[in-house]
N, C-alpha and C positions, 0 to 999 in steps of 0.2 A: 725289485729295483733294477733297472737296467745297468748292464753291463759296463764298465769304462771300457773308451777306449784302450787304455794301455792292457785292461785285461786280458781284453778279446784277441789284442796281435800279440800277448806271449804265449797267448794258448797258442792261435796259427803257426806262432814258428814253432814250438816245442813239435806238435804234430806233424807238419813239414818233417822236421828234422828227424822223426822215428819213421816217416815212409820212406824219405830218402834215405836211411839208413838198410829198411829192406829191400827196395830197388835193386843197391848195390850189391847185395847177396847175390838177389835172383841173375845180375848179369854175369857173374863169376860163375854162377851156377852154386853155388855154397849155399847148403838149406840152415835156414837160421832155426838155430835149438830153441826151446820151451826155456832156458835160462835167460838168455841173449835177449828174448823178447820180453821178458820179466824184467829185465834191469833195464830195458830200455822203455818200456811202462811205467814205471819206479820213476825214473828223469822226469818224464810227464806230466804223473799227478802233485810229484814234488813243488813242480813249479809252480801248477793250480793252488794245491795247501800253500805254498810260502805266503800269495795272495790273499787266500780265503780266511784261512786259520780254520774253515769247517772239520775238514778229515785228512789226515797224516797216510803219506805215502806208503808208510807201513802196511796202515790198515788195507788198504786197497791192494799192496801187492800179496799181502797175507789170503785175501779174496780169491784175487786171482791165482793161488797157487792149489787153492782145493776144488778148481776146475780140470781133472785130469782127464788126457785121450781126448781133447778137444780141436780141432782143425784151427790149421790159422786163420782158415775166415771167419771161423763163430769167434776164436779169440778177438779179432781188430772186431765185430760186431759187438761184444758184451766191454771191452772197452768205449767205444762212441757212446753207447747206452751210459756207462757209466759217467763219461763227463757231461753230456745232456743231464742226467738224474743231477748232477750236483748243481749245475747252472738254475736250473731247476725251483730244486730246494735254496739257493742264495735267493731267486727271487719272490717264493713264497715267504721267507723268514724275513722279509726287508732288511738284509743286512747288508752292506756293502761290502763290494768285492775288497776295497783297500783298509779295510778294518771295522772293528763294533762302534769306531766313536768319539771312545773312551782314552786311545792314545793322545789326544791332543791336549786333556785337560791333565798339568804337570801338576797341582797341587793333589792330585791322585796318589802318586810315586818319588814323592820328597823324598830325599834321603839324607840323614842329618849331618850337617857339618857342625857342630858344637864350637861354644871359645868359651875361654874362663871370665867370669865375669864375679869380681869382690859384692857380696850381699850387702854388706854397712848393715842398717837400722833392721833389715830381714833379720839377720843372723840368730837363730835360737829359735826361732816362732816355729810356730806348727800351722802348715796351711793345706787346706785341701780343695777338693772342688776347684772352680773357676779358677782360684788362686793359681793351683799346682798347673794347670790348662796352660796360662799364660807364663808359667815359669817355666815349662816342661820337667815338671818334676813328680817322683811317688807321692802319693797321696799319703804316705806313711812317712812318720819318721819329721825330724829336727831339721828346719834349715841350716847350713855347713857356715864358714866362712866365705868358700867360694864354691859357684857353679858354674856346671856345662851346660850352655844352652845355646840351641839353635830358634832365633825367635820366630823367623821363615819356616821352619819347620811346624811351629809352635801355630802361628797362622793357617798353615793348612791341615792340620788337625782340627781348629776349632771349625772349621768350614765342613771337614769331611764328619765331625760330631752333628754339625747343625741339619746336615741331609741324611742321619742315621747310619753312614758309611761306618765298616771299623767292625764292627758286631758280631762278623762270621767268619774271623782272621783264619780260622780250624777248616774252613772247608770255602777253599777259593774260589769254585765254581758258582756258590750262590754268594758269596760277597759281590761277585763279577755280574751275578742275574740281578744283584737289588741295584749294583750301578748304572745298568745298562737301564733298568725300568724308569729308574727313578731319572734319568737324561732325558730320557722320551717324555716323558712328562713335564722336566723343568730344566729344559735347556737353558731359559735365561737366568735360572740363576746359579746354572753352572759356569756360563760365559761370563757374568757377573763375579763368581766367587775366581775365576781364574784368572780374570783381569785386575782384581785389587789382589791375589796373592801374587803376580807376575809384579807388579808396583811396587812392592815393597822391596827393600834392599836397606839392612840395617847399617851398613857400613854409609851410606851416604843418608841415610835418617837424620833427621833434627836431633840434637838431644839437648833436653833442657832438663832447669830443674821445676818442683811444683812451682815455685815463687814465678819464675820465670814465664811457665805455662799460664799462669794466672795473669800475666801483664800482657801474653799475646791475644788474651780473650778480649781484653781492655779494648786494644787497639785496633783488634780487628770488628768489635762490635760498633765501634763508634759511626764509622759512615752509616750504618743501619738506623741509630737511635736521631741519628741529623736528620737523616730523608724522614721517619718516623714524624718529627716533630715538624718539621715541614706541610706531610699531610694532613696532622692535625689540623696548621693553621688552613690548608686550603678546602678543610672542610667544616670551618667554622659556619658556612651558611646553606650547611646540608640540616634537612629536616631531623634525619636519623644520629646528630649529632650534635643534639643540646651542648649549651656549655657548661652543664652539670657533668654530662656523659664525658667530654673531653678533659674537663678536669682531672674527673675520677681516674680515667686511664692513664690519664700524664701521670700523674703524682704517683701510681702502681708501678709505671711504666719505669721511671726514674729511679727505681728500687731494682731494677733486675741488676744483681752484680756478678761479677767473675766469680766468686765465690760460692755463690747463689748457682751456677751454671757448672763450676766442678761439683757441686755436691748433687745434682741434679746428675751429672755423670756418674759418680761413684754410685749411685743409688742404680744406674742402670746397669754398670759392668762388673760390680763387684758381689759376692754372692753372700755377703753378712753388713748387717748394722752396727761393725766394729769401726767407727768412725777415721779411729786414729789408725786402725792396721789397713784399711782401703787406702789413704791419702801414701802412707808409706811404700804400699805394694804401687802406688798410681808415680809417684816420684821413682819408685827404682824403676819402672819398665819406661817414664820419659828419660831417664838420665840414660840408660843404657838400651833398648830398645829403640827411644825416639819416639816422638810425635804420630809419626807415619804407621807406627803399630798399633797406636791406639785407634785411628784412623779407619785402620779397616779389621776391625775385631767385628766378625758378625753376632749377630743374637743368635744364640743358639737354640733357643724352645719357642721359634719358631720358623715359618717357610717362607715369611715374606724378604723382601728385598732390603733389610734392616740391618745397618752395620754404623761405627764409628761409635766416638763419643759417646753422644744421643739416642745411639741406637734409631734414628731417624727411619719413618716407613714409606713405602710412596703414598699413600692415604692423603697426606700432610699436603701434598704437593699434585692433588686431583686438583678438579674444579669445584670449590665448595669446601675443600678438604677440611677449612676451619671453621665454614659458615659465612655467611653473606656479607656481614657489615666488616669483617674479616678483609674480605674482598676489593670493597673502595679502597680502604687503606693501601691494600697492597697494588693497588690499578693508579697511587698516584708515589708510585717509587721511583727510579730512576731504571732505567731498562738495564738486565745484567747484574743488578743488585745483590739478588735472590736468584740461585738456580732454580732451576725450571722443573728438576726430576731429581729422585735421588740418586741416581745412579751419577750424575755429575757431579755431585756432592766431593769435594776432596779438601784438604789441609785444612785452612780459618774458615773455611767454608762452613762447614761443619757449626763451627761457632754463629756466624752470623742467620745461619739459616734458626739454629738454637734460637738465639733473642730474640727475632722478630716470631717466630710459632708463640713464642712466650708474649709477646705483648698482642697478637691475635687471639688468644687464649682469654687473655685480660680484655678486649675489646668485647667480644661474643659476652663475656658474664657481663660487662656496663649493657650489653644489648636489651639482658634478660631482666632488669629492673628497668620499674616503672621512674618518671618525672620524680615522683612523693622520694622513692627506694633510693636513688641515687644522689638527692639532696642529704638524706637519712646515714650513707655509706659515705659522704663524704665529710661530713663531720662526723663520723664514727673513725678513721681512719687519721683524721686531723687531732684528735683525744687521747687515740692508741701510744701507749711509750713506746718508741720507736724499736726498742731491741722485739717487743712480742708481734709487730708489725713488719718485719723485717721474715720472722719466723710464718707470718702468716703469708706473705706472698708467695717466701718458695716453695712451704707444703701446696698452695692455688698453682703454682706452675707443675712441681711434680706431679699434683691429684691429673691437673689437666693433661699433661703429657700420658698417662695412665690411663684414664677414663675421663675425660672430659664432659660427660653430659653428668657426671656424679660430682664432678669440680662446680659446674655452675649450680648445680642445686643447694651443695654445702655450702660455699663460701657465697651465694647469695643471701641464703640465712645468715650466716657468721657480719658480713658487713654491713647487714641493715638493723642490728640489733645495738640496743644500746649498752655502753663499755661499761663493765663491770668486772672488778677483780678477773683483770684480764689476764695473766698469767694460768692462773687455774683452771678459768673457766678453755682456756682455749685448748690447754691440754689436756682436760678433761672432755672434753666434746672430740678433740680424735681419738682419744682413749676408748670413748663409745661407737665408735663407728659402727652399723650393722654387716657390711662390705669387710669382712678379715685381711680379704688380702692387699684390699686399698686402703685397709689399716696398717698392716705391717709395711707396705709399701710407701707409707708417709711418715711412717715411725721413720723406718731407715734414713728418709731423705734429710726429717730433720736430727739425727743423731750426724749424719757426715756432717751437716751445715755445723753443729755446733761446734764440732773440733773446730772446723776450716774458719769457725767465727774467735778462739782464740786468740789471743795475743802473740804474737812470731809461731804460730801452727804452722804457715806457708813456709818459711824458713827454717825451722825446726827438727823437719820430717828425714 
């Protein structure tokens, strides 16, 4: 890597500054000792290491000092030698003269400021895993009446967990080699993780309660579901868009709720299918943390650029991301609607990018049946008691947000089949899944849904 400016003329002057320093010996006539020139070497490389961080001043004058009986000119020659070798070696190592990198990314080097915050409905539980993550708490042990938590801090833990950082606290030097590797490789979402942990700031966060966060889902998804039914109608006289197909998807469509959408959350940020201890743990960190921390919680098991709510990936927000018929819908929205990338993704956004993947989701499976299927799915649907129909859409959104080519093959069977002790049978056909963990992972969704479908649950928590 070439040199900076600024490096190159602190070198020139330190150097200047030890010739001119022997100059004025030699015109006094005063021969400068083997000490004199040691400490004025010492100055030199000092100021090189401040810049480099390569090799300490020590090191070098320690070198230099088991060169004995050497003339001044071989000394000032095996000195030049030695700052060449190190310029040298800075530009074979690619590392930059003004640091590894690694300084500018501060969620690196939080340091906790904690405040007491009262637990309420926490108090007594035993949590661990993710829970403990976002509480910053031992993984051991009873929750208290109140805690210390620093949530900012809390945020850049889950960041330095999701890139593996954290693991070799014991020995700094390879904690420092796996940061520096793993930067080289994924700057952006280093500059990503340090842009939404530099965002947040708990004291001016939103804080709401669930009931609350539930109404803001409401309001913010509505402009999405008007444009939606909009495009329907403007694509009443597309070929790809029977009025079987448009039905179907309406009447799907009209079913995505707030509730439907936090349970679809809790199933992505919380680490158990305790329905009622997620919604509780999801209320105390909006009431006290804010909206804004949920915002930007990354996924942690895995490397892509997936954070918030939703856990939202850029995949979603390729071209094609959801599929083709996907596409017109979303080419006849209003411009600005729908962010463009996830990385822009912030506050309601979150929400509304949420609802319309969900009725894309829904649109792609009306794709995958035939004329016969979707006449067959829509008086299957028109029959279904509305509470097991309610249940089957948000398991078809979670399945979908999870694995979507396993969502249209299930729930294409499921809605062309005719209704039969529907209760049973529908919990008995996920009960079977061959896919485990798109099993468990639809159990969870509908265990949250169920609390969140109680009677004052929203209020309650």
């Amino acid at each position: 890597m070439m040199e900076s400016f600024n490096t190159q003329r602190a070198y020139e002057n330190d150097k200047r500054a030890v010739s001119h320093a022997r100059k004025e010996h030699e015109k006094t006539g005063t021969k400068k000792t083997r000490r004199e020139f040691l400490r004025e070497l010492g100055i030199l490389v000092t100021a090189i290491s401040t810049i480099t961080g390569i090799e300490t001043a020590d090191k070098f004058t320690s070198n230099a000092r088991t060169r004995k009986n050497k003339s001044k000119k071989k000394e000032e020659s095996i000195t030049d030698k030695k700052i060449e070798d190190l310029k040298r070696n800075l530009r074979e190592q690619n590392v930059s003269e003004k640091g590894d990198g690694l300084e500018k990314y501060t969620f690196l080097y939080d340091k906790e400021r904690p405040h007491s915050f009262s637990t309420g409905a926490l108090e007594g539980k035993k949590l661990s895993n993710l829970y403990a993550m976002y509480l910053g708490i031992d993984e051991k042990g009873v929750i208290p009446g109140k805690l210390q938590i620093d949530f900012k801090a809390n945020i850049a833990r889950l960041w330095r967990m999701k890139f593996g950082f954290d693991k070799h606290t014991d020995s700094p030097e390879k904690e420092k080699l796996v940061r520096e590797r793993f930067l080289k490789e994924h700057k952006d979402l280093m500059d990503l993780a340090e842009h939404l942990y530099c965002s947040y700031n708990q004291s001016k966060a939103k804080k709401v309660s669930l009931d609350e966060y539930s109404k803001d889902i409401v309001r913010s998804t509505k402009s999405v579901q008007r444009a939606f039914m909009h495009a329907m109608y403007e694509l009443r006289n597309d070929a790809k868009f029977p009025r079987a197909r448009r039905a179907l998807i309406e009447k799907m469509a009209s079913r995505i709720s707030s509730r439907k959408l936090i349970a679809c959350s809790l199933t992505e940020l919380m680490p158990s299918a305790d329905g009622e201890t997620n919604a509780i743990v999801l209320d105390f960190l909006l009431r006290n943390a804010g909206t804004d921390f949920i915002d930007v919680i990354p996924s942690v098991h895995d490397l892509l650029a997936s954070f918030g709510p939703y856990q939202l990936t850029p995949a979603l927000f390729a071209p094609g991301g959801v599929g083709h018929l996907s596409e017109k819908v979303e080419a006849l929205l209003p411009k600005g609607l729908i962010s463009k990338s996830v990385e822009e993704v912030s506050g309601t956004e979150h929400h509304k990018v949420a609802y319309f993947v969900a009725i894309e989701h829904l649109t792609q499976l009306s794709g995958k049946l035939s004329q016969r299927e979707l006449v067959i799915a829509e008086e299957r649907i028109a029959k279904t008691p509305q509470d097991i129909l309610h249940k089957e859409i948000l398991a078809f959104i979670a399945m979908s947000h999870h694995l979507p080519t396993e969502a249209y093959s299930y729930f294409g069977h499921v809605f062309t089949q005719a209704p039969k002790l529907y209760k049973r049978e529908f919990e008995k056909s996920i009960n079977h899944m061959h896919n485990k963990g798109l099993r468990m992972y639809v159990q969870k969704a509908l265990s949250n849904y169920d609390f969140l479908s109680k009677r004052g649950a929203l209020t309650s928590v």
